[in-house]
N, C-alpha and C positions, 0 to 999 in steps of 0.2 A: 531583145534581151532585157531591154530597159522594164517593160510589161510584165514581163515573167518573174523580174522581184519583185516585184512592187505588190505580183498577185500572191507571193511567197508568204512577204510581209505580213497582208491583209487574211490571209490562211493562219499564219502563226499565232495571232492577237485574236482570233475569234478560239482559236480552239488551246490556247493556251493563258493567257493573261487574263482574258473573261470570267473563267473558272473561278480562277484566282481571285479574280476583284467580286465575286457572287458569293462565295465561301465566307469569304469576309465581313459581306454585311448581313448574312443568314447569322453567324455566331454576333455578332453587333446587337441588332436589331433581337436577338433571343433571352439575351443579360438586362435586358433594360430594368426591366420589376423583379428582380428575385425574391422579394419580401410578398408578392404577389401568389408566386411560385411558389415559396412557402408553405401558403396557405392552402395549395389547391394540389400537394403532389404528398402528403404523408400517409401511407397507406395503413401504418399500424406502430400504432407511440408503444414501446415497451413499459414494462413497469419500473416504476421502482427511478426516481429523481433526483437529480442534487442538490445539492445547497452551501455555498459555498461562504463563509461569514468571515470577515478579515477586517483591516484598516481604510483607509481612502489611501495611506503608504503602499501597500502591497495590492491596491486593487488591478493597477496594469499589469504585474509579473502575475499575477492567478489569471490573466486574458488567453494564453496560451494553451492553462488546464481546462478551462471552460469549454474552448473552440474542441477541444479531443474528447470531452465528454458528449458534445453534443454529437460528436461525429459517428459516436460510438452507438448512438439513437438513447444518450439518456440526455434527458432536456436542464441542462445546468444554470444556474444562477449565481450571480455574486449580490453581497447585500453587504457594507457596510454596519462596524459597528455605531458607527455614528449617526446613520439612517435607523436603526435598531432605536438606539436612545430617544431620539426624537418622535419616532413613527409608533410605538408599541408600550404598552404600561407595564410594572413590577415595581415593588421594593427597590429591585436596584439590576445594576447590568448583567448581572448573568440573569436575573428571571426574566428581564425583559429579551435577553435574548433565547429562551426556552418559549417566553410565548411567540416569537416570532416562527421559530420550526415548527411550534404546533400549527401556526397557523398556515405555512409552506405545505405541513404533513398532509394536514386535512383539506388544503385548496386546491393543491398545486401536487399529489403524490409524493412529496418525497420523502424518500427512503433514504437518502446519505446525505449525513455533514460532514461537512471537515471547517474543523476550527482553524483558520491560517494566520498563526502569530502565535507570539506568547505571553505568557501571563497577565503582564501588562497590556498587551496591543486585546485579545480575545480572554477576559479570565473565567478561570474555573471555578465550580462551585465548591468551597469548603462546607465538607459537608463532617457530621459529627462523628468523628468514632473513638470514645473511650474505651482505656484498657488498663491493665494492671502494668506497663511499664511505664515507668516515669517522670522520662525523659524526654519524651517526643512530644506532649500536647496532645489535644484532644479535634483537630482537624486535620482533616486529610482534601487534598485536590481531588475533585472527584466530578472528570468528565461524563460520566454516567449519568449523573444529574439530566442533562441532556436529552437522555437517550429514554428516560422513561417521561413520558406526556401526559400521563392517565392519571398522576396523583401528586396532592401536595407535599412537598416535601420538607412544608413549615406548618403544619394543621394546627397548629397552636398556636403558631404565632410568636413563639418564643424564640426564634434566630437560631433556634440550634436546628439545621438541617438535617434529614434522613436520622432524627434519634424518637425517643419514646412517645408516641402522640400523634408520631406523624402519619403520613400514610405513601409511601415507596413501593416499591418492590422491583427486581432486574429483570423483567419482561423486556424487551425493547420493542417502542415502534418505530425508533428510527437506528440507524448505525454511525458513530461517531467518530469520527480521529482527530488528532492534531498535527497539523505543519507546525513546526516552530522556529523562525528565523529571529534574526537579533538584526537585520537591515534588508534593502531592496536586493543587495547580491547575490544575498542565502536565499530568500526568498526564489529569485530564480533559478537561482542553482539546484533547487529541492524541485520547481516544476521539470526543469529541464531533466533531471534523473530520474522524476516519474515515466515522462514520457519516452525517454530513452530507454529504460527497462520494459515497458510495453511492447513500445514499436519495435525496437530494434534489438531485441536481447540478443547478449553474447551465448550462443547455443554450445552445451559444452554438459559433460557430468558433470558437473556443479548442482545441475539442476537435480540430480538425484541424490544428493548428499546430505546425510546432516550432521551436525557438530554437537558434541557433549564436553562441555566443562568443567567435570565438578570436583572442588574442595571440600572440606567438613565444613559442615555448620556447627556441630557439635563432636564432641567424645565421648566415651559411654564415664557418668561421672557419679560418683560418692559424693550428695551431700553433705552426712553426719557423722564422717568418717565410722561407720559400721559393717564396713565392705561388700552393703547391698547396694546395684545398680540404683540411679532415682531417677536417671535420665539416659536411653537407648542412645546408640551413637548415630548420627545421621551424616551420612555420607553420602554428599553430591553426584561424586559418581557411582554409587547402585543406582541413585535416581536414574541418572542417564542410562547405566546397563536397561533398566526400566523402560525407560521410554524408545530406547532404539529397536527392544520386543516388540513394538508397536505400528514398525514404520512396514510402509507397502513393500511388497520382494522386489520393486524393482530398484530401491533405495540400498546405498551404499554408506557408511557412517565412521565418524572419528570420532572416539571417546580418548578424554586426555583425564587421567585418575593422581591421586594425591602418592609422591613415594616420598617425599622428607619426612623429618621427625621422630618422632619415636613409633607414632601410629603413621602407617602405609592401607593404604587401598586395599581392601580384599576381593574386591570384584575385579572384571577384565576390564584391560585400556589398554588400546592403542600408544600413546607418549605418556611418558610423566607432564602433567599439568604446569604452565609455567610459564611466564610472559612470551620466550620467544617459540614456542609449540604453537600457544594459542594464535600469534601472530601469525605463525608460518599457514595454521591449519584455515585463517580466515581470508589470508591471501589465493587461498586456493579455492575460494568458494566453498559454499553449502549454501542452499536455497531454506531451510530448517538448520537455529541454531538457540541454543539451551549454555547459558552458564550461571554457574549455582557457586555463592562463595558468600561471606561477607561483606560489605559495601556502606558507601557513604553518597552523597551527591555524585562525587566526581572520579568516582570509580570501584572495583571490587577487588576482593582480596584474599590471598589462601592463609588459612589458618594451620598452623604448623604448632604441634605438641612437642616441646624442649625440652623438660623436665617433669619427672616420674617423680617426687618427693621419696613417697613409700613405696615405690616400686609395685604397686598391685595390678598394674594395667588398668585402671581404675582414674579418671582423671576428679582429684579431690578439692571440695569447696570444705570451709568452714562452717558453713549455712544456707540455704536455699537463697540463689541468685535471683528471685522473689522477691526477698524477705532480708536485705542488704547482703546478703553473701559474699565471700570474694572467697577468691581460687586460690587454693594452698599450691598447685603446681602453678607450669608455667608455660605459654605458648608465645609464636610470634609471631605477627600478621605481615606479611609479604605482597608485595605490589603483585596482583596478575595483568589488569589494565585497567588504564584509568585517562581521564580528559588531556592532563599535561603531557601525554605519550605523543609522540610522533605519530601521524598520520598512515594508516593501514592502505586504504585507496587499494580496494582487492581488481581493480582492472571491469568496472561492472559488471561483477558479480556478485549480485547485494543478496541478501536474505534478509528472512524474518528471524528475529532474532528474541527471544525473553529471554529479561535481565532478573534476576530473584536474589539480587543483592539490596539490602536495606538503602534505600533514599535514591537508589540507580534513577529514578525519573519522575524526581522532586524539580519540577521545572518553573519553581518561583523561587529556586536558589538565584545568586546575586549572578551569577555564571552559568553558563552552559553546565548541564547536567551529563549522564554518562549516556542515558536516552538519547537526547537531543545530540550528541557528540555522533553515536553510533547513524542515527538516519542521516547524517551532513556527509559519512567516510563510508560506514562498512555494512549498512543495513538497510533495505529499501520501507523496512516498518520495521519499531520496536516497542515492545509490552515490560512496562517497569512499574514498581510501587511510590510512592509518593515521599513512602517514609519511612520508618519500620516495618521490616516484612518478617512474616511466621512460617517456622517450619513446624511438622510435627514429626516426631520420633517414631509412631507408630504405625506409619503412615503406611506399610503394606499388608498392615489387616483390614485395613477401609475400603472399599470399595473406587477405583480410578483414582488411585495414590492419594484417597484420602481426603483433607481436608487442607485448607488455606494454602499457601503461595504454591507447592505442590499439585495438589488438587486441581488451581486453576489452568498452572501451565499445562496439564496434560488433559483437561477440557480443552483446553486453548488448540490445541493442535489436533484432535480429532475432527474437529469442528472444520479447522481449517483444512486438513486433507478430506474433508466433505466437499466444500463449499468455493475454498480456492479463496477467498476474498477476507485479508486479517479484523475489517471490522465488523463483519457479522460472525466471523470464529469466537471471536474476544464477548462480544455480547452474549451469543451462547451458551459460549463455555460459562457465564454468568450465572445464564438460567436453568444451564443442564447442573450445574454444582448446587443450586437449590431444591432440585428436584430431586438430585440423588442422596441428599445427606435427609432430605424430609422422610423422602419412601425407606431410604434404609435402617433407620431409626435409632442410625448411630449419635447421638448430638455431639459435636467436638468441645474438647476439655474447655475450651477458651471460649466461648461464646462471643465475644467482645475481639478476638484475634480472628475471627471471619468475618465478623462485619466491616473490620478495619480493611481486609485484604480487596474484598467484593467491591469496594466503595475506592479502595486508592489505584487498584492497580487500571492505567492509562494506555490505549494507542498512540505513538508517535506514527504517524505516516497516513497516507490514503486509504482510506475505510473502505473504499469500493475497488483499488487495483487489483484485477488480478494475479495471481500469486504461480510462478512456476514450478510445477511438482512433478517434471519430468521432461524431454525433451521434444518441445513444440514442432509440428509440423507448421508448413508456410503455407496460410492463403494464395492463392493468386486468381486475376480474372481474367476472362477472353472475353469479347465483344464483337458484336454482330448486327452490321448494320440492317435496318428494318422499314426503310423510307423514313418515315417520320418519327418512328421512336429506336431503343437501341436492348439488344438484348444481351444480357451479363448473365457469365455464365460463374459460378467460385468452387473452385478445386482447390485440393492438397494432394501433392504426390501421385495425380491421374483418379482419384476418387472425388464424384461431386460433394458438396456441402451443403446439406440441407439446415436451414432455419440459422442461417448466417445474418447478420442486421446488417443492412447496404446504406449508405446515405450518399447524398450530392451534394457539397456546400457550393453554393453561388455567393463571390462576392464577402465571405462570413458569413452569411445565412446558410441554415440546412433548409434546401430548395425538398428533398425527396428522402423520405424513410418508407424501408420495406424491411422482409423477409426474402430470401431463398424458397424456393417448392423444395418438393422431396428430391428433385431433380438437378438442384443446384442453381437452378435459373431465375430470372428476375426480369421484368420488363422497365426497363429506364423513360418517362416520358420523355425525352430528346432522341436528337439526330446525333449520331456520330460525329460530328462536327463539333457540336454543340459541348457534348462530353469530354472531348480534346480539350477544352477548356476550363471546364470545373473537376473539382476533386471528389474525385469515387473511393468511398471507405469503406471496405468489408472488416467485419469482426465476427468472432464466437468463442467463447468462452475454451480455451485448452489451445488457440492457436496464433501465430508470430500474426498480425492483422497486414490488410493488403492498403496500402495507399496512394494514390497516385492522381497528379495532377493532368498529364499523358497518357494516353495510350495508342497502338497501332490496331488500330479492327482488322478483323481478320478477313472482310468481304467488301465489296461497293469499288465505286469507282472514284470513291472520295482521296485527296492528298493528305496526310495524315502529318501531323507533329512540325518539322523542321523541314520537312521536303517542299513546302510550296515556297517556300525564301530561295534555297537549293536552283529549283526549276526558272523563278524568275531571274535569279545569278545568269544561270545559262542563258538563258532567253535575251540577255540585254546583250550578253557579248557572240549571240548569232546573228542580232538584228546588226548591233554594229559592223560584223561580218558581210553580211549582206550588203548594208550601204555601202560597205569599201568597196566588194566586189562590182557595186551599181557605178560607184566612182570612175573604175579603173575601166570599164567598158564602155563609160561613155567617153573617157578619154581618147 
């Protein structure tokens, strides 16, 4: 009896415990050089790089975006503006941080910046835009600066940026956004919402929604009291009736129109316009949102017509509001939203949202702007002007609604139901707005009131995030052990996925970047084992991404995940089994 366990024993430990202790030092002995692995597993670098420019303050909370970009197979960087300062020549810090991207653009590929901080921590270039209003100065913030590499935007040398002499133009060779936190908290909190709307979006109609805003900007008004129009009325919401003609059929939309006042909306809407509409309408998501009103820094606003003087439906000035005018009637501006509001927190479901209220994403105000307000609560990117923003009244004889803040927002968003990605939408819609007002041969009444708009209006958010515009399918992968290496197979919903970007981080390194075949397949250089250990990232652009540190293979005679701890639990309280039982028989 005594022999017979003991041969039990010596049975149990070869064919169980051994395994175990051999699995072990295979995945051991495999992590040792992953910077190694690195170098010897990339099968195909994608285009198109990041760059990522910030504080020495915010450089650890941007280690989290860096790690997801590279995972994603775009090969990221962080750089200090204070490495910038030191390392790179210009005039002064924004040029020297232009020549640095140039030289990222042209060494290193890359295609996206994102400016992480604010004005003070990353600042913008003021760049020149004069105009006939009076009150605003003659600089505008103007992160585009940036984005174009190919020319001086001081050729003279005279400090006035992008004005007469110089040499500009909104080509982009790169694409631009800004993070803008006020401490290390926000800062994380804006990575952590990035990557939580990537990775793990709240899947819902949201995603096919969009939201319209809009107030007057104008009334149709009498300058010279002669009871001819001199200025058309412009109403926010036609724009948005506008722009909701525009959206894909699979898209759903809430237009909220102007009813107070003397003058009401003539076009269709969903609610009357009004703090708690707009509230309710953002708490329910839209992935696309537009509101159009008056505005300051720290928030926008509806303009409501009170008083008819002469009663001619006519709204009357003493003189062209030009030319010192003031308004014989009377209107009243009314809060729609603004910074000092209670927090929205729509449940992560952020959208992209442009703001076309005057000064909405003036973000070298002493405080948080309405921009900056909106990407920390209710937006995961948002497009604002600097400072003064232009409408134009006649904006639906132009071609693509025309010219200035108009014009651009609905560039803006073609671009982006192209492209999915709000920093190359916004650069576009740049370039396509220079191309349509050149070929169409319309020139806009204000010359000086587009180049303000082209020059102020700003990204707040991730130039490179993917943008949801509809409701994602899920990645996921299977694995299949292969002796020595492991093959990955990436579905959606039982259909392969071809030309998905796979990567392997070992350790923080990306050890392996590939493609998918047409077939959905990939060959991983490890062992199933080996894989159990590091993280496998699939991505492709329109879908929820797959990530995982674990996995269970589908084949081999390998112990997978938590079962080998599992197995050796057993194991120790059958050996002590056995010795009892040895105990009690020798007894």
């Amino acid at each position: 009896m005594k022999s017979k366990h003991f041969l039990l024993l010596f049975i149990f430990l070869i064919f169980f415990v051994n395994p175990l202790l051999s699995l072990e030092s295979n995945v051991n002995n495999s992590s040792k050089n992953p910077i190694r692995a690195n170098s010897l597993h990339i099968q195909s670098q994608t285009d198109g790089n990041y760059l990522i420019i910030t504080t020495s303050l915010y450089e650890k909370s941007l280690e989290p975006l860096k790690l997801w970009k590279d995972q994603k197979g775009i090969d990221t960087t962080i750089i200090t503006v204070e490495a910038i300062e030191s390392d790179y020549s210009g005039e002064d810090i924004p040029e020297k941080i232009k020549n640095c991207i140039k030289d990222y653009h042209d060494n290193y590929d890359v295609e996206w910046v994102l400016l992480a901080g604010d004005n003070d921590d990353v600042p913008s270039r003021y760049a020149y835009a004069p105009e006939n209003y009076p009150y605003d100065g003659n600089l505008v913030s103007c992160d585009s600066y940036y984005a174009d590499l190919d020319n001086d935007w001081d050729l003279n040398d005279d400090s006035k940026y992008g004005y007469i002499g110089d040499d500009y133009d909104f080509i982009p060779e790169v694409y631009v956004g800004r993070l803008s936190a006020n401490n290390e908290a926000q800062m994380r909190d804006l990575v952590n919402r990035i990557l939580k709307y990537e990775r793990e979006p709240t899947i819902g109609d949201w995603m096919e929604m969009a939201l319209y805003a809009g107030s007057f900007i104008a009334f149709e008004e009498d300058w010279n009291n002669d009871g001819v129009t001199d200025l058309l009325e412009i109403d926010g919401n036609q724009y948005g009736n506008y722009l909701k003609d525009r959206l894909p059929e699979n898209f759903s939309f809430v237009t909220l129109g102007e009813t107070g006042g003397i003058k009401s909306t003539d076009y269709d809407y969903n609610k009357s316009i009004s703090t708690s509409n707009l509230r309710e309408a953002i708490q329910n998501g839209s992935t696309i949102g537009v509101i159009d009103g008056h505005g300051n820094p720290g928030g926008i606003y509806r303009m409501i017509w009170t008083e008819d003087v002469d009663g001619d439906g006519l709204f009357d000035w003493d003189g062209s509001p030009y030319e010192d005018g003031s308004p014989v009637d009377s209107v009243s501006y009314l809060d729609l939203w603004g910074t000092y509001m209670n927090k929205i927190s729509p449940q992560e479901k952020l959208g992209v949202f442009f703001l076309l209220g005057c000064s909405n994403g003036q973000f070298d105000y002493f405080q948080d702007c309405l921009a900056e307000y909106f990407i920390k609560d209710s937006a995961i990117a948002c497009i604002a002007g600097s400072y003064v923003t232009w409408a134009e009244d006649n904006w639906t004889a132009r071609p693509e609604a025309g010219w200035y803040s108009q014009g651009l927002c609905t560039r803006f968003f073609d671009e982006l139901l192209k492209y999915k990605r709000p920093g190359m939408a916004l650069a576009l819609a740049k370039e396509d707005y220079i191309y349509d007002r050149i070929s169409s041969g319309l020139d806009p009444v204000e010359p000086g009131w587009e180049n303000k708009t082209l020059k102020q209006f700003n990204l707040f958010g991730d130039p490179e995030i993917p943008i949801w515009l509809g409701k994602p399918k899920m990645l996921n992968a299977s694995f299949t052990n292969q002796t020595s290496t492991t093959l990955c197979r990436i579905m959606a919903e039982n259909q392969s996925i071809e030309n998905a970007t796979i990567t392997v981080t070992i350790d923080g390194h990306i050890a392996f970047l590939g493609k998918t075949n047409n077939s959905g397949f990939i060959e991983l250089p490890y062992t199933y084992q080996q894989v159990n250990d590091y993280i496998v990232t699939a991505t492709k652009l329109g879908y929820v991404p797959f990530q995982t540190p674990k996995y269970t293979p589908n084949t081999g005679p390998s112990i997978p995940g938590f079962l080998p701890i599992i197995i050796l639990l057993i194991s120790m309280f059958s050996i002590a089994s056995i010795i009892r039982k040895m105990r009690i028989t020798e007894f």
